[in-house]
VOVEXKE-15343 format. One record per residue (C-alpha): residue number from 0; residue in one letter; x negated, y, z. Coordinates in pm, whole numbers. Last residue first. Example, Ala and Ser with C-alpha at 12.3 -4.5 7.8 and 13.67 -1.06 7.14 Angstrom:
# VOVEXKE-15343
R seq type   east  north     up
R   1    S  -1367   -106    714
R   0    A  -1230   -450    780
END
This chain:
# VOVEXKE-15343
R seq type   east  north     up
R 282    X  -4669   7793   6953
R 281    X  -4925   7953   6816
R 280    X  -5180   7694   6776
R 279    X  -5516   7585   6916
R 278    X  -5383   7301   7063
R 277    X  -5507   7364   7452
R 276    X  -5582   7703   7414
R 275    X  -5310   7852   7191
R 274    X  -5078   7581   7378
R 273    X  -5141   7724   7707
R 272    X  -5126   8106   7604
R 271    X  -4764   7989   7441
R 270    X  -4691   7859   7776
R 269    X  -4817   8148   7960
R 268    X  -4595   8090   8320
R 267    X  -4751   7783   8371
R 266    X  -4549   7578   8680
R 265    X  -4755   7436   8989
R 264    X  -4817   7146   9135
R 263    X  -5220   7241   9102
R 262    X  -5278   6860   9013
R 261    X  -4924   6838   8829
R 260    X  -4996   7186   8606
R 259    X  -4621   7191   8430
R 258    X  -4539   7350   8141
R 257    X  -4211   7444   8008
R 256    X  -4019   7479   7626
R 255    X  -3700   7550   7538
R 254    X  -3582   7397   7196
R 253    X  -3334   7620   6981
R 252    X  -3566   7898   6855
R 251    X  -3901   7727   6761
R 250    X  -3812   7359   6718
R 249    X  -3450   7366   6559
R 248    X  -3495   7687   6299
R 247    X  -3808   7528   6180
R 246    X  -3619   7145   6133
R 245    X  -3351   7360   5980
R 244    X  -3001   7301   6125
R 243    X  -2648   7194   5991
R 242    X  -2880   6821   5888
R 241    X  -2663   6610   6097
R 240    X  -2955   6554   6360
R 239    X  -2990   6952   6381
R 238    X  -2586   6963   6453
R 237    X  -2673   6690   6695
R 236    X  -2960   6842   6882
R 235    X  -2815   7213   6899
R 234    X  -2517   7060   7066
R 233    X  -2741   6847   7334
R 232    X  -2847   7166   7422
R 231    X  -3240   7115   7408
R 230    X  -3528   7117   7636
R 229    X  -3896   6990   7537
R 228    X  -4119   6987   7897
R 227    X  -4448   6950   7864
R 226    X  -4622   6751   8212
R 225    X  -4981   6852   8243
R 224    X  -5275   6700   8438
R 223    X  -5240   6304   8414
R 222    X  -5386   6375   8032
R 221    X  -5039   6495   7919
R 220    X  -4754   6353   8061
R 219    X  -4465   6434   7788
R 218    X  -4095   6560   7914
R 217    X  -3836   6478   7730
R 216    X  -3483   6727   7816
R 215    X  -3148   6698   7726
R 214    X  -2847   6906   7838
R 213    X  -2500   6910   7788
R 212    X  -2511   6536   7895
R 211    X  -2160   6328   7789
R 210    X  -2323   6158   7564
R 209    X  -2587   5995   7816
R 208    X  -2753   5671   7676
R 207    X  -2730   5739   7331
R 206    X  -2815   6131   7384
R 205    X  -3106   6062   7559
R 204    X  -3232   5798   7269
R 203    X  -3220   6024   7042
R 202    X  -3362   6334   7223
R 201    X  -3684   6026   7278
R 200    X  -3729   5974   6963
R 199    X  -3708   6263   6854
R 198    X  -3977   6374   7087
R 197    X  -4209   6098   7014
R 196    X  -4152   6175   6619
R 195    X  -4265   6537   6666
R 194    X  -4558   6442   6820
R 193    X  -4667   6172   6569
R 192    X  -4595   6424   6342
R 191    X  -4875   6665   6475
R 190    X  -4923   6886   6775
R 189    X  -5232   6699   6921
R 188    X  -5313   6469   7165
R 187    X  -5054   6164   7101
R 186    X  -4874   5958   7271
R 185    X  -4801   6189   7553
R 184    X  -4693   5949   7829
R 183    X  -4290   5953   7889
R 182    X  -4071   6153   8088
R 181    X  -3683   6084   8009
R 180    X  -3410   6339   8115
R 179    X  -3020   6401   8096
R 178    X  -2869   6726   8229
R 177    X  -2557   6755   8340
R 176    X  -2745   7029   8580
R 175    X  -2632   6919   8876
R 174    X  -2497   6533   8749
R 173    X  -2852   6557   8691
R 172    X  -2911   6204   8452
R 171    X  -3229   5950   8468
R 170    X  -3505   5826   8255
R 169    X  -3819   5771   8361
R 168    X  -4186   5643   8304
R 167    X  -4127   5521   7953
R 166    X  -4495   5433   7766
R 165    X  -4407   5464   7399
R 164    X  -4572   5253   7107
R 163    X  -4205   5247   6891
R 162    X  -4154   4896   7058
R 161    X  -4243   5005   7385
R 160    X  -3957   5255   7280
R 159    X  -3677   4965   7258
R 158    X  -3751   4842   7603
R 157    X  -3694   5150   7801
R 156    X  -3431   5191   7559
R 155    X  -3333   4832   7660
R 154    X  -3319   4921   8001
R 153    X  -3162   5230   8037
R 152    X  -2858   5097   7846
R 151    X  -2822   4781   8107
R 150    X  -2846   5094   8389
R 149    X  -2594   5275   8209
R 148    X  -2372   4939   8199
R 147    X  -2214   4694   7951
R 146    X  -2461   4738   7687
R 145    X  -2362   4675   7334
R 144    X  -2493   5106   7209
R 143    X  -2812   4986   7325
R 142    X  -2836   4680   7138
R 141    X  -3216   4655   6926
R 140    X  -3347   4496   6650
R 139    X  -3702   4687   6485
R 138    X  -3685   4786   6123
R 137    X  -4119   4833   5969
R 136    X  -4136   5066   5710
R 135    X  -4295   5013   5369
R 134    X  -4420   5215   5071
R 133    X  -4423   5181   4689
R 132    X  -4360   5535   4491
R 131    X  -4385   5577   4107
R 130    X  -4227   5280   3995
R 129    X  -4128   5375   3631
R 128    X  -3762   5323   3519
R 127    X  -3727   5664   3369
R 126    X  -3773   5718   3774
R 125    X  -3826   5468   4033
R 124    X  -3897   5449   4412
R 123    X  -3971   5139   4581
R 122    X  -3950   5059   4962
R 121    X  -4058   4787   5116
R 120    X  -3974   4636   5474
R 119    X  -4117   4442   5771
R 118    X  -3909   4307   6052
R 117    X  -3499   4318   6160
R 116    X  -3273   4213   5902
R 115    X  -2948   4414   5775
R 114    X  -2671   4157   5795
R 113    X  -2572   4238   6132
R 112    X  -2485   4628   6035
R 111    X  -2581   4946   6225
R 110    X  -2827   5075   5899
R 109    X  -2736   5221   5614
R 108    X  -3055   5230   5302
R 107    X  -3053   5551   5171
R 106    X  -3183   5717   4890
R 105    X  -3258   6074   4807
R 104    X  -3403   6297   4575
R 103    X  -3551   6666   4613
R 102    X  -3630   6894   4282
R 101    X  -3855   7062   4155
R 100    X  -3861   7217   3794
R  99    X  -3488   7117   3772
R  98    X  -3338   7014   3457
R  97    X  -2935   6938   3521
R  96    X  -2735   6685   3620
R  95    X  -2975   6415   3749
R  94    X  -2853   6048   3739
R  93    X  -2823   5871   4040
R  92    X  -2928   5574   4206
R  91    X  -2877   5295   4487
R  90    X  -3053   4938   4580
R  89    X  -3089   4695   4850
R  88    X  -3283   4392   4840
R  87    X  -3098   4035   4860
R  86    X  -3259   3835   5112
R  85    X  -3662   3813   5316
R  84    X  -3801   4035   5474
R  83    X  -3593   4307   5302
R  82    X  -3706   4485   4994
R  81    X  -3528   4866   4981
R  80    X  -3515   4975   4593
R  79    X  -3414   5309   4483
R  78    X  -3382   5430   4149
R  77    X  -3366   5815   3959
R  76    X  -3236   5816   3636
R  75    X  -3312   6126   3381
R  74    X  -3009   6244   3214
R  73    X  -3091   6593   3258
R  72    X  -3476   6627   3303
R  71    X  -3732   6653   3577
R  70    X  -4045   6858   3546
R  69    X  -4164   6821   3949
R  68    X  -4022   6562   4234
R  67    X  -3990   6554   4548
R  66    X  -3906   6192   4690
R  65    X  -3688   6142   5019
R  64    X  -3602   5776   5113
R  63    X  -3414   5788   5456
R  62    X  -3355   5543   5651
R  61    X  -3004   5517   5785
R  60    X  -2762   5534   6134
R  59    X  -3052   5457   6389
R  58    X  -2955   5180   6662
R  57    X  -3100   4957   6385
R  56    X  -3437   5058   6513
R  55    X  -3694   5248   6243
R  54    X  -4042   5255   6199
R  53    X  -4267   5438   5904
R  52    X  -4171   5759   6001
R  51    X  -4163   6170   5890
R  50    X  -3900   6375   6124
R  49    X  -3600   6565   5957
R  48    X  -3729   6580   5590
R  47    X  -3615   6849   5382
R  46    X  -3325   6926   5221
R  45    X  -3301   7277   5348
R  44    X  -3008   7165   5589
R  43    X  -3221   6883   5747
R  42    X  -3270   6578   5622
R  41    X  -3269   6234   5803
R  40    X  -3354   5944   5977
R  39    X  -3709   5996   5759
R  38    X  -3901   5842   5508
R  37    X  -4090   6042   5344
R  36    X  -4216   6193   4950
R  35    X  -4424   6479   4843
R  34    X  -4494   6600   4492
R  33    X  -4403   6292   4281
R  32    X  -4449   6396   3918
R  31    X  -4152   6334   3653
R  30    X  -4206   6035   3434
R  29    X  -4256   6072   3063
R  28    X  -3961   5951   2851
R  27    X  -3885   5679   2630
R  26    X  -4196   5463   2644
R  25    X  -4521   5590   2540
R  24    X  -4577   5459   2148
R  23    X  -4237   5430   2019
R  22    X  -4136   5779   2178
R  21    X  -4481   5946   2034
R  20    X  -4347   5745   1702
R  19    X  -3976   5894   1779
R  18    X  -4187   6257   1848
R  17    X  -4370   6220   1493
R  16    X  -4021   6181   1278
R  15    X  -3867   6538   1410
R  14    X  -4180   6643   1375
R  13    X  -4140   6598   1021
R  12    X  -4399   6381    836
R  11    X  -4612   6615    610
R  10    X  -4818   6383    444
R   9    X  -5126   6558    533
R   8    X  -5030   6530    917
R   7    X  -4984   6148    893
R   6    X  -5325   6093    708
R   5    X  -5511   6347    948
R   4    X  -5364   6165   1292
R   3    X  -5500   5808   1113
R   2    X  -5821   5905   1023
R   1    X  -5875   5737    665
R   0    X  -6155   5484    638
END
């Protein structure tokens, strides 16, 4: 029996002739790689992911579907599909421009409106019209920006982060310092995303409540022993929020940073000697 790759070479087909059978064979094109991928509220001014979550409140302006991608082509198509509970899903996609060797893509699915449902939702991403990505987020309902009163406001954020996992112990304004402030349990023991995401959280929902505050500030309890304060003009947060700021840039130069020692009732002057020991970081 003749060998099938030897029969076709000894004939001399031109490659020209051998890449539309390859074509035939494998589809029209070969997908780019997926290198990273999020959802996030946002992206900063690098293009990269603001914060890194899997729930969202419809007080938030968009989710974000970031993919990065390696090897992609001109022409190439790039899809997004957002599966509600239940409906119509939402879609959006763009054609790249140029060949990139990596590359970040982004879809977005607006939020703020009555016909986007509340509850459990997919997310597909597709290029060359394979699915390479398939996760889900979860959309919780809320109406802060509909209350009538601060103290209405307070409420349902107090409400709306029980939802996120949160445990709200304050929240409050300094007409001294036009400061605005929530304290909160530390939800999570270590410096990772979870982290980040609490604090977010919590500088978003600061500046919902109080927009005329120059100042916000979240505070974590940490084991009933420390309180770690996160303060941050309320400028710095929103030009970091609309993506003018790079998520480095915004946590190590623009947000102040305190510890408190409750049992002792007394402020840490070595916070970065606190966090080496306590996190084992440099921070």
């Amino acid at each position: 029996m003749m060998d099938v790759g030897e029969g076709m070479v000894g004939r001399g087909l031109p490659g020209l002739v051998l890449g539309a059978l390859l074509v035939l064979l494998f589809g029209t094109s070969l997908a780019a790689t997926v290198l990273d991928y999020a959802l996030c509220r946002g992206l900063d001014k690098d293009g990269l992911p603001l914060d890194r979550t899997d729930k969202f409140s419809t007080e938030d302006k968009a989710v974000i579907f970031w993919v990065f991608l390696e090897g992609v082509k001109k022409g190439d198509e790039c899809r997004f599909e957002f599966l509600p509970p239940e409906g119509s899903p939402v879609e959006s996609s763009l054609v790249l421009e140029s060949d990139e060797a990596y590359v970040g893509v982004r879809g977005e699915l607006p939020l703020g409106s009555r016909t986007i449902p509340s509850g459990k939702w997919v997310a597909r991403f597709y290029a060359a019209q394979d699915k390479l990505v398939e996760t889900s987020f979860t959309l919780v309902e809320s109406s802060i920006v509909g209350s009538t009163s601060k103290e209405e406001a307070v409420k349902r954020t107090v409400s709306l982060l029980q939802e996120f996992g949160y445990t709200v112990l304050d929240v409050g304004f300094s007409d001294e310092d036009n400061q605005a402030y929530i304290r909160m349990e530390m939800a999570s023991r270590a410096l990772d995303q979870a982290l980040w995401n609490q604090l977010g959280v919590g500088f978003d929902a600061l500046k919902r409540v109080f927009p005329e505050a120059a100042w916000l500030v979240v505070q974590l309890v940490m084991e009933k022993e420390y309180v770690l304060s996160f303060q941050v003009k309320a400028y710095d947060f929103d030009i970091w929020r609309r993506g003018y700021l790079s998520s480095d840039e915004f946590w190590k130069k623009r947000v102040l940073r305190y510890v408190y020692n409750i049992r002792r009732h007394e402020e840490i002057q070595d916070v970065r000697g606190f966090y080496s020991e306590k996190f084992g970081v440099v921070f």
